[in-house]
N, C-alpha and C positions, 0 to 999 in steps of 0.2 A: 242108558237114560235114567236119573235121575226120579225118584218118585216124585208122581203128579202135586203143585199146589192146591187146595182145596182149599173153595171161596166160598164164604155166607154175605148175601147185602142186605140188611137192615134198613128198608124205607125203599120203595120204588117210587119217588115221587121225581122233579126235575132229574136232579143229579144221582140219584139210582138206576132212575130208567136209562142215563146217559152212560152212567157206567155197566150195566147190565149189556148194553148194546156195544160199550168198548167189548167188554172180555170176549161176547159172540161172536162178534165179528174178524174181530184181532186176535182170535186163538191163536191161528200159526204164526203170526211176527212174534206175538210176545212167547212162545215157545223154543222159536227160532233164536230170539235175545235172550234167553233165562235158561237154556239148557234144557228145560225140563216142563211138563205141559202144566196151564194153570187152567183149573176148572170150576164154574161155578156149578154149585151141589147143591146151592139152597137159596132161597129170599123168602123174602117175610115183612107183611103191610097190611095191615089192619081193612084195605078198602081190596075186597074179591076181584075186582075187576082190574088191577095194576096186577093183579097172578097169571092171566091168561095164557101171555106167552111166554111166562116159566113152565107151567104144565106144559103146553105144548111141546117143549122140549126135554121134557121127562125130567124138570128140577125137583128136589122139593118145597114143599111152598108151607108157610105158616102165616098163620094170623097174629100170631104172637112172637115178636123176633128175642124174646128171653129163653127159650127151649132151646134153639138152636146154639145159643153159648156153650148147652153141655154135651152136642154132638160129638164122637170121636171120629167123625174121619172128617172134620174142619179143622182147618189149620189156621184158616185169617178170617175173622169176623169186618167187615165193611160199615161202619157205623155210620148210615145216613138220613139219619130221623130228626136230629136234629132240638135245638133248647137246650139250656143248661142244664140242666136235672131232669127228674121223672126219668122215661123209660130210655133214653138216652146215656144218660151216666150207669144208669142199672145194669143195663147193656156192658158196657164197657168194662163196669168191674167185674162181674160175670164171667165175661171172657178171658178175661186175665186171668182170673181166680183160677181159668179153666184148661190153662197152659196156654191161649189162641192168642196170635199176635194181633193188632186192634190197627185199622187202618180208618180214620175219621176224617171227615169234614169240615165239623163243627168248630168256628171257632166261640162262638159261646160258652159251649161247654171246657174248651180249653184255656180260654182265658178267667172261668174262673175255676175250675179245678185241674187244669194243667201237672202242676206241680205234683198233688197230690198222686194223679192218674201216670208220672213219671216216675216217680217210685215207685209206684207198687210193679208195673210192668218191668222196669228194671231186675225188681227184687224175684220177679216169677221166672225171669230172665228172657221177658220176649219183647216183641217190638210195640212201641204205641207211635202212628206214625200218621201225619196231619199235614201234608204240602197243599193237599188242599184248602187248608181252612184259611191261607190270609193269600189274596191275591190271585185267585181263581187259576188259569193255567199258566205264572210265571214262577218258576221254579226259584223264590226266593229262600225256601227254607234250605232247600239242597245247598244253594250257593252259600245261604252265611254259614249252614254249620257244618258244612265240607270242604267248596271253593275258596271260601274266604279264612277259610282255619288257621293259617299263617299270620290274620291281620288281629291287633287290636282295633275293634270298630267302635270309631268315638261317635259317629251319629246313623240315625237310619230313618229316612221321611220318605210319604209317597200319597200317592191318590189310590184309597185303600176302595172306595166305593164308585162301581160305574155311575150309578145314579146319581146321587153328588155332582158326579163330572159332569154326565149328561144334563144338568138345570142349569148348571152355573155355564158352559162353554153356548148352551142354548141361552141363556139370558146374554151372555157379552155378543156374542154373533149375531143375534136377532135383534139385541133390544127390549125382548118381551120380559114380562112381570114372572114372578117366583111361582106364582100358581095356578099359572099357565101352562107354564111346561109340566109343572108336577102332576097335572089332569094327564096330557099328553103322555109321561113317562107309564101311568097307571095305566091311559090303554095300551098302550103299548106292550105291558109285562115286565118293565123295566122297577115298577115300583107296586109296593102292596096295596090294597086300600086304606091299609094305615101303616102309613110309610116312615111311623116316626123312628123305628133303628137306623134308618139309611141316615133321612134329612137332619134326626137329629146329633147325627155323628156317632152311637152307637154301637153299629156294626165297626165303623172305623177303629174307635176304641179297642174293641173286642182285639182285631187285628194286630194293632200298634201292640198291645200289652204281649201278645206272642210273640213277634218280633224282638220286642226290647229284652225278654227273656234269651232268645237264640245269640241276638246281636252281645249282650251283656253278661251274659253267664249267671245272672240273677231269677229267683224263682218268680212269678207271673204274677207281676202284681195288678188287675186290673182295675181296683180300688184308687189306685195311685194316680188314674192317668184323668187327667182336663177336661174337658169336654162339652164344647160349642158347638152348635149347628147351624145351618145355612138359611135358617127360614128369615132373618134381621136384613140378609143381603137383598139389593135393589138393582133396577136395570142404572138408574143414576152412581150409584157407588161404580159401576164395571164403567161408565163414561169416564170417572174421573181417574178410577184405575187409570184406563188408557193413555188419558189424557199425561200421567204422572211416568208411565214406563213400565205398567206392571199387567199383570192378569190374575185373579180373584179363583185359587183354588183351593178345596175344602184339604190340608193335609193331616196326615199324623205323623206325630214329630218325637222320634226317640233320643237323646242327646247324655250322654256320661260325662260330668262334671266335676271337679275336684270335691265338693258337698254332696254329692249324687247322682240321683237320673232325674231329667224331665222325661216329663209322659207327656204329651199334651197334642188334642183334637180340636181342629179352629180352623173358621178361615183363615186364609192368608193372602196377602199383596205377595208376587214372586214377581222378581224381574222378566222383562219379557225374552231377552236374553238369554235366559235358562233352559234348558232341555225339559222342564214339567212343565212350564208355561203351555209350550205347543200341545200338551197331550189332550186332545178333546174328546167330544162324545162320552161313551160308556167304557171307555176305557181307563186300565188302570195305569201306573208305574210307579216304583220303588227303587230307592238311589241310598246306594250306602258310603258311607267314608271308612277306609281302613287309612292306618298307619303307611302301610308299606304299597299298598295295593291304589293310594287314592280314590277314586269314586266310581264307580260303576252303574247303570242305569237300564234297568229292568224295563218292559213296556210289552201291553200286552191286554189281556181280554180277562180280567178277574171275575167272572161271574158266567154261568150261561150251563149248559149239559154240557158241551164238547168240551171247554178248557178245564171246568172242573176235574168230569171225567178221567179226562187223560192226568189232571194229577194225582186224583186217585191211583189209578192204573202206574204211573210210575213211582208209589210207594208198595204196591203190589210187587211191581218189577223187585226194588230193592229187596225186599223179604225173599222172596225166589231166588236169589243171586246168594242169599245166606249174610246180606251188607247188615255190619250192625255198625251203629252210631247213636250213641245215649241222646234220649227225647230232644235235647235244649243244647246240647251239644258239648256238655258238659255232662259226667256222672250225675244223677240226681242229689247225691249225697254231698257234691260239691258246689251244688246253688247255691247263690252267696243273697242274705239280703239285705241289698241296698237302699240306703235311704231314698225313700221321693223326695225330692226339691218341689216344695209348696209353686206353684203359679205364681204368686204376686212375689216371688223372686226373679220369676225370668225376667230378661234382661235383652230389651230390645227396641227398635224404633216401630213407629203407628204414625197409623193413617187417622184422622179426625175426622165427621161431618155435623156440623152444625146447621140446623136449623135457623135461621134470625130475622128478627124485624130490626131493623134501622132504629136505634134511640140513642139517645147521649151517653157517653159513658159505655155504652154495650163491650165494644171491644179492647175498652181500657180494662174493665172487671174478667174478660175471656183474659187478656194476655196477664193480669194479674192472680188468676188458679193455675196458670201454669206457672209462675215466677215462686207463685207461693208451696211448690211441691220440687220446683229445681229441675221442669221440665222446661228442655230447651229445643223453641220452634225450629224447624229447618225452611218450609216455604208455606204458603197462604196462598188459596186460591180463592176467587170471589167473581157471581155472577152479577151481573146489575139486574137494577131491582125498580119495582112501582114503589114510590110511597104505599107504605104499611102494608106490605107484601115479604113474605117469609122468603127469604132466598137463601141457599146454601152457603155455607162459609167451610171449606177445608184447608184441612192443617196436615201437614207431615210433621212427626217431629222427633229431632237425634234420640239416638237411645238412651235408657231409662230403664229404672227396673219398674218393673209393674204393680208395686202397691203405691208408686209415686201419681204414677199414670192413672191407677183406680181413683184416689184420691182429688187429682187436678179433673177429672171427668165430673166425679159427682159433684162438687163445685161451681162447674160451666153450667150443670143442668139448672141448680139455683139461681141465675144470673137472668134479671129480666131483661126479655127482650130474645131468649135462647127459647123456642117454642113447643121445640120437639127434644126425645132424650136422644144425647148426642151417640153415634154411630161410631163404635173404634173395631179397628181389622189392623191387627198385626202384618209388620212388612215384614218380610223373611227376608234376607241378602243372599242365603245358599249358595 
């Protein structure tokens, strides 16, 4: 038998405690699957009371998880505390420094110092290893920079946040307003009391940028990527979605282009046709394109103890198995970096919602800010109306690159008789 892995977890809070309770319980499968026993020897959480039942089971326990970096009989430090810096990154190089291979959660901290925390583990030659940080238990990282290793992958989108999912498939379903359900998500524990990483695309970002690094062999740029959030969307916009063929999900969109990469975090109009349309509730999914391999379409439960957990738990697996595979899938030494493609390049069709009171001329001066940027209408929807009553006017309209689109909006919003500032949500064709 093989000598025993020896595990430290950093942070017993959700996904500590969830992983704390994988290795206890899971001792003999995952020993059973790895050859060789893996044992937790330590954790470490600042709050006494999350240590009870590591004492109990004669772990060692610290209040401070930076000691335990320079233990010698740990072999994987479990980084689950969480933020980009502070004692989280400190953590992390620590261990490195300290021979210990690093198994994280974080995508924060990876998407902005990814890169850097891949070299250095490279160069120490141990693993830094993070399946959990984008897409809670669907084993995306595995896939693009193992399963997928055969493909050039020209795009990679998904619904990176349950919560997200959860307001928006509850506003189209229900009917009901944005912050209504977002109270609802809070109690629930689906969202924090300041929920602005989730809602305001954020945490997606954070993901997408790890992603487009594994998918593209490029170093993390999370600088680079777009980023909109869902608080503008309405239960009227998901009516007319409907009404038009589509369904209003929040994505992130990684895309390789002959000029670069988009990055970019927004709603979106998706046909309803599509396989992410259906994906409701709190759950996630991520859909890649290769060359040879066409498309693939992950689906599954990206947040929570259990799913996390278990991806922790199977990059623990990997280390135990002796599996090396460079951070991003590539040598670190060989991350390329590629240009961003600005936003107001991409290059796509939108949905419009106009605000309007009835006056002369109103919709002559609307179709003349599009005429005057070379934006070309596809259909016009229109409610009736009371004398001097605001009623919606929506537009789809062919694709366009997006500084044309910026341009012919802020235009419409000058135009009297437009009441409210007009409402644009990108269609995706996917």
């Amino acid at each position: 038998m093989s000598k025993s892995l020896n595990i430290a977890i950093a942070g017993l809070g959700t996904i500590g405690g969830g992983t704390f309770k994988l290795l206890m319980e899971q001792a003999e499968i995952l020993e059973r699957r790895t050859g060789r026993a893996i044992r937790l020897v330590a954790v470490a959480d600042p709050d006494a009371s999350r240590l009870k039942e590591a004492k109990k089971n004669g772990i060692r326990c610290y209040a401070d998880a930076l000691p335990m970096a320079a233990e010698a009989d740990i072999d994987v430090v479990v980084e689950l505390i969480g933020g980009s810096d502070g004692i989280a990154k400190k953590l992390c190089e620590a261990a490195i420094a300290n021979g210990k291979h690093v198994v994280s959660a974080n995508k924060a901290l990876i998407a902005h110092h990814g890169t850097a925390l891949a070299h250095a583990a490279e160069d120490a030659g141990v693993t830094f290893a993070y399946e959990a940080a984008v897409a809670g238990g669907i084993p995306i990282i595995k896939s693009l920079r193992e399963g997928l290793a055969g493909n050039n992958i020209k795009r990679v989108y998904g619904i990176l946040n349950g919560t997200c999912n959860f307001i928006l498939s509850a506003m189209s379903d229900q009917s009901r307003e944005f912050e209504d359900v977002l109270k609802e998500c809070q109690q629930r524990g689906y969202a924090e009391a300041d929920p602005s990483f989730d809602i305001d695309g954020i945490d997606t970002a954070h993901k997408l940028a790890i992603l487009a690094s594994v998918a593209f062999g490029g170093e993390v740029n999370f600088d680079a990527v777009h980023i909109e959030g869902i608080r503008h969307i309405s239960p009227m916009d998901m009516q007319f979605a409907a009404e038009l063929g589509y369904r209003i999900k929040l994505l992130g969109i990684a895309s390789i282009r002959d000029d670069g990469v988009e990055q970019r975090v927004h709603p979106c109009m998706v046909p309803e046709t599509t396989a992410i349309a259906h994906v409701a509730g709190s759950l996630n999914a991520v859909v890649a394109d290769g060359d040879f391999v066409d498309s693939i379409v992950l689906e599954g439960y990206g947040a929570g103890a259990g799913p996390t957990s278990s991806a922790v738990a199977a990059d623990i697996i990997d280390i135990a198995r002796g599996l090396k595979v460079p951070t991003f899938g590539v040598p670190a030494a060989q991350l390329k970096t590629i240009t961003p493609v600005p936003m107001q390049r991409h290059f796509g069709a939108y949905y419009i919602r106009l605000m309007v009171v009835d006056k002369p001329g109103v919709f002559a001066d609307i179709a003349g800010a599009l005429k005057n940027h070379a934006v070309s209408m596809e259909s016009v929807l229109q409610r009736t109306r009371d004398p001097g009553e605001a009623v919606p006017v929506v537009m789809t309209v062919h694709k366009t690159e997006e500084a044309a689109m910026t341009k012919a909006l802020d235009e419409m919003a000058l135009v009297e008789g437009v009441v409210e500032e007009p409402r644009m949500i990108r269609i995706e064709s996917l």
